[in-house]
C-alpha atoms as an extended CHARMM CRD file, in Angstrom:
* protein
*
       202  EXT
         1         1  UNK       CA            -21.4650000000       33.4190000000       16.1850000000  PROA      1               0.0000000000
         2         2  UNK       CA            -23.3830000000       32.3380000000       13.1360000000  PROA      2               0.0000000000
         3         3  UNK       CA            -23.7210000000       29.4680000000       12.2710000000  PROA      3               0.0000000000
         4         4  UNK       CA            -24.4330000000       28.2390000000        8.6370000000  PROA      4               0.0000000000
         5         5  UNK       CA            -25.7850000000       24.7870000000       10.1780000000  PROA      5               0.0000000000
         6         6  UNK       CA            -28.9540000000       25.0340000000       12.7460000000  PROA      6               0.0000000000
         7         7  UNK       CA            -27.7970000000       23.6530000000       15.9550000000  PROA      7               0.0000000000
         8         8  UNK       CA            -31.0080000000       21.1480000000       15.7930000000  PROA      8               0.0000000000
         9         9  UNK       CA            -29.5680000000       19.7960000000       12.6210000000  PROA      9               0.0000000000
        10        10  UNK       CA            -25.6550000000       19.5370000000       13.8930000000  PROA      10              0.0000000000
        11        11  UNK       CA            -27.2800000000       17.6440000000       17.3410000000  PROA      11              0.0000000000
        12        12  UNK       CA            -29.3660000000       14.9640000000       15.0470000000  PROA      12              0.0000000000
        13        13  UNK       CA            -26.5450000000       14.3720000000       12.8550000000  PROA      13              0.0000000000
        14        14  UNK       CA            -24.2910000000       14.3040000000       16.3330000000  PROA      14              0.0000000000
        15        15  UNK       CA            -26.2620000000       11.4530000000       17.5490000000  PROA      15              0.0000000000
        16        16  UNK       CA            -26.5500000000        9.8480000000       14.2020000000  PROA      16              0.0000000000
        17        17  UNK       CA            -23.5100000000        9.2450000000       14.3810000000  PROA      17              0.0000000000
        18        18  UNK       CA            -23.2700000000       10.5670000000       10.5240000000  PROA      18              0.0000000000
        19        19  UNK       CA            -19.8740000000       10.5510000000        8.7090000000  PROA      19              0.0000000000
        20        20  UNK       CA            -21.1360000000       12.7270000000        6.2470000000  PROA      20              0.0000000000
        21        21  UNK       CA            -21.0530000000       15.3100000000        8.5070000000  PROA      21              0.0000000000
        22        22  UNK       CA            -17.5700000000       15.3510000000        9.3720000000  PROA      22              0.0000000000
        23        23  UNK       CA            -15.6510000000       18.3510000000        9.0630000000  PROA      23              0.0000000000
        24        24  UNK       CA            -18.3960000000       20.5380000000        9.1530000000  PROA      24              0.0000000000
        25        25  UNK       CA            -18.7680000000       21.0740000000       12.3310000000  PROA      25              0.0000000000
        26        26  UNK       CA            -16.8250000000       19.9150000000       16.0380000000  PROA      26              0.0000000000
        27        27  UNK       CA            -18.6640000000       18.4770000000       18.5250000000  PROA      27              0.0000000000
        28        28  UNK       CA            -17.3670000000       19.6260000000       22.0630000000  PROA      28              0.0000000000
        29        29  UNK       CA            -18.7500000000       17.7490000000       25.2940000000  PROA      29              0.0000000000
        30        30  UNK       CA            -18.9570000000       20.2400000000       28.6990000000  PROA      30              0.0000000000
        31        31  UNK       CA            -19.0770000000       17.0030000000       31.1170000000  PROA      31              0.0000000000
        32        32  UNK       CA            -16.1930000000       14.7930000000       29.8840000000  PROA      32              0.0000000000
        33        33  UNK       CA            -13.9710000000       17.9260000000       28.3340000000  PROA      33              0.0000000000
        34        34  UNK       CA            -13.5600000000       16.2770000000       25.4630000000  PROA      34              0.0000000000
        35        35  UNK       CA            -14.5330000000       17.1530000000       21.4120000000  PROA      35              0.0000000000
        36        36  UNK       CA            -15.4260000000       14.6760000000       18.7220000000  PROA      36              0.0000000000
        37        37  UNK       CA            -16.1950000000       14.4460000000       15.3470000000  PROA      37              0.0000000000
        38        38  UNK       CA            -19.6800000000       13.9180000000       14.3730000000  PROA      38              0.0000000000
        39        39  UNK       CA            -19.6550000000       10.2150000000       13.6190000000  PROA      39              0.0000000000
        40        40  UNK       CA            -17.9200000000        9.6240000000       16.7650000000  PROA      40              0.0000000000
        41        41  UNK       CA            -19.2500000000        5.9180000000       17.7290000000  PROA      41              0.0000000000
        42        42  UNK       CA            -18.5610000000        6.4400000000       21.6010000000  PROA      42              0.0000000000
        43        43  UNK       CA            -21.6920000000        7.0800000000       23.9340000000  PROA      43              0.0000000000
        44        44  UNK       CA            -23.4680000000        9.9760000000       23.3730000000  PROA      44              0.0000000000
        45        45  UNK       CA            -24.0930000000       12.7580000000       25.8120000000  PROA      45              0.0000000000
        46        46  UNK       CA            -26.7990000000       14.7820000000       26.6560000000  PROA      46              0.0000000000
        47        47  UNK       CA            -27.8280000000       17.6720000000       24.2950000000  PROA      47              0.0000000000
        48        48  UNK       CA            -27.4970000000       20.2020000000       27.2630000000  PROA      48              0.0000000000
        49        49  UNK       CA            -23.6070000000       19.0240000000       27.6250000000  PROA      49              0.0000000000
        50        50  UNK       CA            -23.0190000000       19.6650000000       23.8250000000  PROA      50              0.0000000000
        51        51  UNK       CA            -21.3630000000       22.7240000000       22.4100000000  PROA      51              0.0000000000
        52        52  UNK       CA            -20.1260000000       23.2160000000       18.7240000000  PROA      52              0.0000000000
        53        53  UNK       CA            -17.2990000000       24.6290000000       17.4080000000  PROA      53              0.0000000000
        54        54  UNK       CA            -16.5550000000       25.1960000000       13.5950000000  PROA      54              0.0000000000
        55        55  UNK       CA            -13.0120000000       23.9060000000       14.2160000000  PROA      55              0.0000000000
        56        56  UNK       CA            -10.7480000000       21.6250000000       16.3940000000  PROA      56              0.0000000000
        57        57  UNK       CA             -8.5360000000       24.3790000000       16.8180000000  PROA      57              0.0000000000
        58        58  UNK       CA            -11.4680000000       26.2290000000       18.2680000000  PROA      58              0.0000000000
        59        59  UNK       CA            -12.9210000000       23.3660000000       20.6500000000  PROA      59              0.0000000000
        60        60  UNK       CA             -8.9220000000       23.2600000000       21.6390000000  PROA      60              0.0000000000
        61        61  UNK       CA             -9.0070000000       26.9920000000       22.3140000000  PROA      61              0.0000000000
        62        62  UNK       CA            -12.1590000000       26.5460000000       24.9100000000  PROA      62              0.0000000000
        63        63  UNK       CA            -10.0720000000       23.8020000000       27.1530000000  PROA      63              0.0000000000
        64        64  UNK       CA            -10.9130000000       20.6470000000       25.6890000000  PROA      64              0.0000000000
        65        65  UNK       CA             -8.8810000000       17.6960000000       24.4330000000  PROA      65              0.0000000000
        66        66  UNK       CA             -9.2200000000       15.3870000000       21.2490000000  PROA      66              0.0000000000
        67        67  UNK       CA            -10.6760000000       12.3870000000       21.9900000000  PROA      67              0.0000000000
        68        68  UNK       CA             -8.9250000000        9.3860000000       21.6220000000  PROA      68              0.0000000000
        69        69  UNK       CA            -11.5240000000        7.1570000000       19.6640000000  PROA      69              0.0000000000
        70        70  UNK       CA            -12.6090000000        9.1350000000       17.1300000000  PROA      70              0.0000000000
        71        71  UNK       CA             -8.8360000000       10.8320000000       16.9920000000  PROA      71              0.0000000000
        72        72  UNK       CA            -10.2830000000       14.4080000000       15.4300000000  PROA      72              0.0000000000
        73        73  UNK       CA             -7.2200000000       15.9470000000       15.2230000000  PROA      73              0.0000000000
        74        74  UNK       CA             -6.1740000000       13.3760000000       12.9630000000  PROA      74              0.0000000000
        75        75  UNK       CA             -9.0380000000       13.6220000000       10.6350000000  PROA      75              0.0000000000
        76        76  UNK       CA             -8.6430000000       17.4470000000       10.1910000000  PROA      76              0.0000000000
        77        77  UNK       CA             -4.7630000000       17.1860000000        9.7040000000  PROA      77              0.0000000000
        78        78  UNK       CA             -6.4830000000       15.1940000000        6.4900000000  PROA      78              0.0000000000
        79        79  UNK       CA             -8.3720000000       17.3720000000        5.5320000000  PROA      79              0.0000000000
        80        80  UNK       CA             -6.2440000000       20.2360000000        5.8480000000  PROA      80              0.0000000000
        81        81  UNK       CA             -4.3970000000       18.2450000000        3.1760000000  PROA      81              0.0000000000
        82        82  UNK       CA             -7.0390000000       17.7380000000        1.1040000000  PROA      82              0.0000000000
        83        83  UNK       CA             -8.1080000000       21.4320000000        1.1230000000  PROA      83              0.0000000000
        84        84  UNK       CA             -4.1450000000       22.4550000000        0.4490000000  PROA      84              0.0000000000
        85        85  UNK       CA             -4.3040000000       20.1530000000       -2.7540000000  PROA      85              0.0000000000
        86        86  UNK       CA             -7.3690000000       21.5530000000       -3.8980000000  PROA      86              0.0000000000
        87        87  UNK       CA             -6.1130000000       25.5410000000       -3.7710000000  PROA      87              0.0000000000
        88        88  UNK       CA             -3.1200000000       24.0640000000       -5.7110000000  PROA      88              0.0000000000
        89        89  UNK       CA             -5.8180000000       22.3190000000       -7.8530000000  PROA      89              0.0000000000
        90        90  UNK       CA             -7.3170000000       25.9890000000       -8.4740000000  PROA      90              0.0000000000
        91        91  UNK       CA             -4.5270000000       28.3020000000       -8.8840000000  PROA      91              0.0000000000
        92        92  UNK       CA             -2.5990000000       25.8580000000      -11.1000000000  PROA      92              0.0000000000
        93        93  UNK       CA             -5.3990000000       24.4190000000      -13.4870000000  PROA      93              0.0000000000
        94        94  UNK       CA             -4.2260000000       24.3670000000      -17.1330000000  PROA      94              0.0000000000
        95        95  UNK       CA             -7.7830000000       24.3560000000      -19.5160000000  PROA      95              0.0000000000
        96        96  UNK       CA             -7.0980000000       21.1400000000      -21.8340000000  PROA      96              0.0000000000
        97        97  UNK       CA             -5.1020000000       19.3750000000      -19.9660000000  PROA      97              0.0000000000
        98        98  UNK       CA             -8.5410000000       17.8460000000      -17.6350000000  PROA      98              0.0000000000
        99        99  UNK       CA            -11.4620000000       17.0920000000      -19.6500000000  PROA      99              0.0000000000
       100       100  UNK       CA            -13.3850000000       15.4150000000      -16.8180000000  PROA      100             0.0000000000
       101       101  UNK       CA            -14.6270000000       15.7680000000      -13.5200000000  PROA      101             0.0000000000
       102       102  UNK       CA            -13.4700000000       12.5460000000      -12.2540000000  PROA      102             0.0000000000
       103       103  UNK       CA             -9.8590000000       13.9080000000      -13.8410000000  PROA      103             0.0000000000
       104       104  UNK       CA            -10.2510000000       16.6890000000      -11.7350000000  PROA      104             0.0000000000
       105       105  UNK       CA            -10.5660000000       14.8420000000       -8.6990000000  PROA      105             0.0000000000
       106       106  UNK       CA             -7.7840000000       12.7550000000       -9.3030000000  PROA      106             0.0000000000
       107       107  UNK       CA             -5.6260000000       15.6420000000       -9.7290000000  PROA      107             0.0000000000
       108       108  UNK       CA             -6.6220000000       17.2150000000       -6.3890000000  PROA      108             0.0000000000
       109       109  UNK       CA             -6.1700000000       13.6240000000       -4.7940000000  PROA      109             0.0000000000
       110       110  UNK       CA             -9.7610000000       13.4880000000       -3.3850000000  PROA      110             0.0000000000
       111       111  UNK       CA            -13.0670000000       11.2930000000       -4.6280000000  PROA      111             0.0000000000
       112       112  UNK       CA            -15.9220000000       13.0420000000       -6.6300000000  PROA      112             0.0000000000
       113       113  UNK       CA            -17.9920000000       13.3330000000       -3.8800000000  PROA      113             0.0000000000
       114       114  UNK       CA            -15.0860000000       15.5220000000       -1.7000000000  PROA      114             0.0000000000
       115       115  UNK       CA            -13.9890000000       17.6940000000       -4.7950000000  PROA      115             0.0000000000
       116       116  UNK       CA            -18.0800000000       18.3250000000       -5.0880000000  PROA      116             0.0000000000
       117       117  UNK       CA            -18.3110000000       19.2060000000       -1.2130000000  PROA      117             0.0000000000
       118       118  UNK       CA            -15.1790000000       21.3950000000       -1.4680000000  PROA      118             0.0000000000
       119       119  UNK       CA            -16.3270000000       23.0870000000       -4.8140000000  PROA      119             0.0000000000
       120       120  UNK       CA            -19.7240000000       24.2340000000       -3.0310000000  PROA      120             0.0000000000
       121       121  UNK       CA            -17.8910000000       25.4120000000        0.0350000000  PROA      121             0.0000000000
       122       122  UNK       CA            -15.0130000000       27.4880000000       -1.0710000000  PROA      122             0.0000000000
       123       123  UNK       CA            -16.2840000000       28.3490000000       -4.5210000000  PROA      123             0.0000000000
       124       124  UNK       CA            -20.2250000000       28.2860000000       -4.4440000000  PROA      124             0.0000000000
       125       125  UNK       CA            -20.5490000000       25.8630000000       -7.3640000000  PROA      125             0.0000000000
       126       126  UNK       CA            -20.1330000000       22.4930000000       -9.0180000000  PROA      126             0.0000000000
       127       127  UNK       CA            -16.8170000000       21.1440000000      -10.6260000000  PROA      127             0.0000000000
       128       128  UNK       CA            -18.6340000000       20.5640000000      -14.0600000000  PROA      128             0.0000000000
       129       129  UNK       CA            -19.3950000000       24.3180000000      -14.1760000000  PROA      129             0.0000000000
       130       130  UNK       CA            -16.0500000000       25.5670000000      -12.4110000000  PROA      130             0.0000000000
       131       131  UNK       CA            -14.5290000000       23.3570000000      -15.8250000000  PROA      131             0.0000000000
       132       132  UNK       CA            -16.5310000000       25.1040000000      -18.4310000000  PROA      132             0.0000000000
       133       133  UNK       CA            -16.2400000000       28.4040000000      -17.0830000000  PROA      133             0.0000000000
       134       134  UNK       CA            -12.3590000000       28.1590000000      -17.2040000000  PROA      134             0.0000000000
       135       135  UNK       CA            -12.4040000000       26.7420000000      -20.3510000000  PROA      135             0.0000000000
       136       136  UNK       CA            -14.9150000000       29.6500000000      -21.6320000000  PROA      136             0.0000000000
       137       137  UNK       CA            -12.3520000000       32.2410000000      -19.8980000000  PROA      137             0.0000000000
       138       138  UNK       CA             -9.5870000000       30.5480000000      -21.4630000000  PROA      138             0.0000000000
       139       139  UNK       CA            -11.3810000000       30.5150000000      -25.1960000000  PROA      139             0.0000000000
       140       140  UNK       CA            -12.1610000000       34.1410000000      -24.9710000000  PROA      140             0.0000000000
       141       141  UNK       CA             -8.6020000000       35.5770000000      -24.3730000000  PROA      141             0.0000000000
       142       142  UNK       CA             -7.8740000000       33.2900000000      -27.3830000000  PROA      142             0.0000000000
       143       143  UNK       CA            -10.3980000000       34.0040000000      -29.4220000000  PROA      143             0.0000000000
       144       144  UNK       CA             -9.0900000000       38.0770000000      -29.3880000000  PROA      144             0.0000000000
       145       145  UNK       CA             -5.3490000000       37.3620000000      -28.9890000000  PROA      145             0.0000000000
       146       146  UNK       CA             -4.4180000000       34.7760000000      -31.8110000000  PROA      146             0.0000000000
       147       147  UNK       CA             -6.0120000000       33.6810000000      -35.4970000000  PROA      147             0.0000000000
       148       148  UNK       CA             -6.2550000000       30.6440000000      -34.4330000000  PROA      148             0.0000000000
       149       149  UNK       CA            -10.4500000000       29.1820000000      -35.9860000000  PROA      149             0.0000000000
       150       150  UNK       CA            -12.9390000000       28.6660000000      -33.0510000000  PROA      150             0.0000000000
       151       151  UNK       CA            -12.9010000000       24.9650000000      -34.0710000000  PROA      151             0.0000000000
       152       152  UNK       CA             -9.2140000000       24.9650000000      -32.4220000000  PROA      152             0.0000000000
       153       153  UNK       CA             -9.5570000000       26.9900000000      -30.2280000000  PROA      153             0.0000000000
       154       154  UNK       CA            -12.3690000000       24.6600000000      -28.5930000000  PROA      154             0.0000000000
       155       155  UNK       CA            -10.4610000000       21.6300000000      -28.3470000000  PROA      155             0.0000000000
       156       156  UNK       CA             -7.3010000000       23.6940000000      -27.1750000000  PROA      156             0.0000000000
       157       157  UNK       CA             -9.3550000000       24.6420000000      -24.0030000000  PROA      157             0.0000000000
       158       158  UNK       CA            -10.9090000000       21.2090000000      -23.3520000000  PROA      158             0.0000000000
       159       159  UNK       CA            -14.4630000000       20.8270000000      -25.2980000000  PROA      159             0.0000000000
       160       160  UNK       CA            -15.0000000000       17.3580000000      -26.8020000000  PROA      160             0.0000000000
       161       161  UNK       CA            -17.1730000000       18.7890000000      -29.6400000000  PROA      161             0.0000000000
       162       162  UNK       CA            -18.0670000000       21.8710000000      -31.4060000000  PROA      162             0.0000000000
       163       163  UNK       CA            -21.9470000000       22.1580000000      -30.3050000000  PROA      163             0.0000000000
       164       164  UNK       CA            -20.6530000000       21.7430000000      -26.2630000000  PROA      164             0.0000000000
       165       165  UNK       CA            -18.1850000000       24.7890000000      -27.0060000000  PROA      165             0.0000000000
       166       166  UNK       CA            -20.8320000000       27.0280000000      -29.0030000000  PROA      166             0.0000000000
       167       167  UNK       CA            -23.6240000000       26.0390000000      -26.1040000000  PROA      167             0.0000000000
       168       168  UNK       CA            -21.1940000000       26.8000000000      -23.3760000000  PROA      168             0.0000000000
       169       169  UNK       CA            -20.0070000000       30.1700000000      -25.0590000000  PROA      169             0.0000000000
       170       170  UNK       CA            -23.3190000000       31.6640000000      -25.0370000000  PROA      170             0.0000000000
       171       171  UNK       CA            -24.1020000000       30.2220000000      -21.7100000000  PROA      171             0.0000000000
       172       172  UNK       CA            -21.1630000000       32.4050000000      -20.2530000000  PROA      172             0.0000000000
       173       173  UNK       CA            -20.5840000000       34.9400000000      -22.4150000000  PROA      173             0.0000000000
       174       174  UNK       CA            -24.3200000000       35.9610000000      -24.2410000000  PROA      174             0.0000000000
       175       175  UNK       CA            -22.1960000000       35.8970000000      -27.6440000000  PROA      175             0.0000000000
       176       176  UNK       CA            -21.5180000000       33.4260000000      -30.2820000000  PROA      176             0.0000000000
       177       177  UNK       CA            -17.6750000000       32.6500000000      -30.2840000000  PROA      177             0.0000000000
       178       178  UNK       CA            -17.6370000000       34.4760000000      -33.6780000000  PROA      178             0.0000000000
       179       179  UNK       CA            -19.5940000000       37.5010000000      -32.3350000000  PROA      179             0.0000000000
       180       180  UNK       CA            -17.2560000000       38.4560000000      -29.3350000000  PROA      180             0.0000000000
       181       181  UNK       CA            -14.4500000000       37.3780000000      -31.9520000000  PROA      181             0.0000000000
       182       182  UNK       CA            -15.9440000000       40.8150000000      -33.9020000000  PROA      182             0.0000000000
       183       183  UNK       CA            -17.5730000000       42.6770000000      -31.7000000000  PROA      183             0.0000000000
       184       184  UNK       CA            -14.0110000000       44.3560000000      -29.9870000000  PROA      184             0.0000000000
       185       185  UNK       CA            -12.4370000000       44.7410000000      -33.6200000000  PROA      185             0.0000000000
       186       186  UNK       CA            -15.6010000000       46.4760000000      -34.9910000000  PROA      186             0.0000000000
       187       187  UNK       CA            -15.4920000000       48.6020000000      -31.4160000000  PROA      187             0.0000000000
       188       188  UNK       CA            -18.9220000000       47.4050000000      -31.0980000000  PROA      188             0.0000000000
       189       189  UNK       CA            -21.8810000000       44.3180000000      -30.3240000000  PROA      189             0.0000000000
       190       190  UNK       CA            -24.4610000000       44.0160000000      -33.1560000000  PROA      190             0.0000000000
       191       191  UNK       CA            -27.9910000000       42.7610000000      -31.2410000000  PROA      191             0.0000000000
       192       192  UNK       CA            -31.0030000000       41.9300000000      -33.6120000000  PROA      192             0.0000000000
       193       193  UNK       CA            -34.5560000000       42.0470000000      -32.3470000000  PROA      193             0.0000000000
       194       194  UNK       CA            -38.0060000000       41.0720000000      -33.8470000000  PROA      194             0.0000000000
       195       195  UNK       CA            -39.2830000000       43.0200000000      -36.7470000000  PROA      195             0.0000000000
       196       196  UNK       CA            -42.4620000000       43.3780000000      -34.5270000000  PROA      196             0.0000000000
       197       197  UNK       CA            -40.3020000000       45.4760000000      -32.3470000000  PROA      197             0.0000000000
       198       198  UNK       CA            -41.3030000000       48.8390000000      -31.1250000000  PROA      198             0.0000000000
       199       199  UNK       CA            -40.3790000000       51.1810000000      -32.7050000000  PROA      199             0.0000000000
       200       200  UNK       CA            -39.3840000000       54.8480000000      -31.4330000000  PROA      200             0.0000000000
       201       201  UNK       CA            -41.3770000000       57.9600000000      -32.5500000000  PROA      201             0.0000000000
       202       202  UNK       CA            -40.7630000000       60.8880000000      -34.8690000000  PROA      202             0.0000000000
């Protein structure tokens, strides 16, 4: 099994006892039968007892049993919540109606600093650019499929200004607003170079 955590990392953070480490990984113990979260405060065993698992389910699948300070089953019921609000988060997002990160979070019923963490796990990237991606997305279709100006159009989809909508259209899309506005009614993109360019031959 791969792991995307070294196992040298997993065992210092084990006997850290760091919180910031749980559910990321299970820690299972061979000589009491018993798994743990990470931050677990009881005594710690030896390295050589220690196996991890990526899941309760799967420490519960080798034989062993929750243990009853730490209460891990508990914890990943919770977060099994958390990550259950954040897919409805995704699939139900509305561009304009959250204008802020912190919003965001709110909405999926976590702090910053969870919606973050699940953003970079399940999605490979931050909430502030999951936001202005959307809203890009959402400005495009409108942009071809109504007459409403750009200037609308960006505050429809969430930007707070006109600049943070023009910057944030060429950052996703290469193109002005008003140039991939054009470019599918013309049936063509217009790109200007240098006059220096090369030019071809005869």
């Amino acid at each position: 099994m791969t792991w995307p955590l070294p196992r040298e990392l997993m065992l210092s953070r084990m006997l850290a006892a760091d919180a910031a480490y749980d559910g990321r990984f299970i820690t299972g113990v061979t000589s009491t039968g018993i798994y743990c979260l990470p931050s677990c405060r009881a005594r710690k065993p030896r390295p050589a007892n220690v196996v991890f698992y990526r899941t309760a389910a799967e420490a519960r699948a080798a034989g062993l049993r929750a243990c009853l300070r730490c209460r891990p089953d508990t914890y990943c019921a919770g977060a099994d919540l958390e990550e259950q609000r954040f897919a409805a988060l995704i699939a139900g997002f509305r561009p304009g109606e959250v204008r802020q990160v912190a919003a965001l979070a709110a909405e999926a019923g976590v702090g910053v600093g969870k919606l973050r963490a699940l953003f970079r796990e399940h999605l490979h990237t931050t909430p502030a650019d999951w936001l202005s991606a959307r809203r890009v997305q959402a400005a495009r279709r409108r942009l071809l499929n109504t007459s409403d100006t750009a200037a609308q159009i960006a505050f429809e989809v969430g930007f707070e200004s006109l600049s943070a909508f023009g910057e944030q259209f060429r950052r996703w899309s290469a193109l002005s607003p008003q140039a991939y506005r054009q470019g599918p009614a013309q049936g063509r993109f217009r790109l200007s170079h240098s006059g220096d360019a090369a030019r071809p031959g005869p």
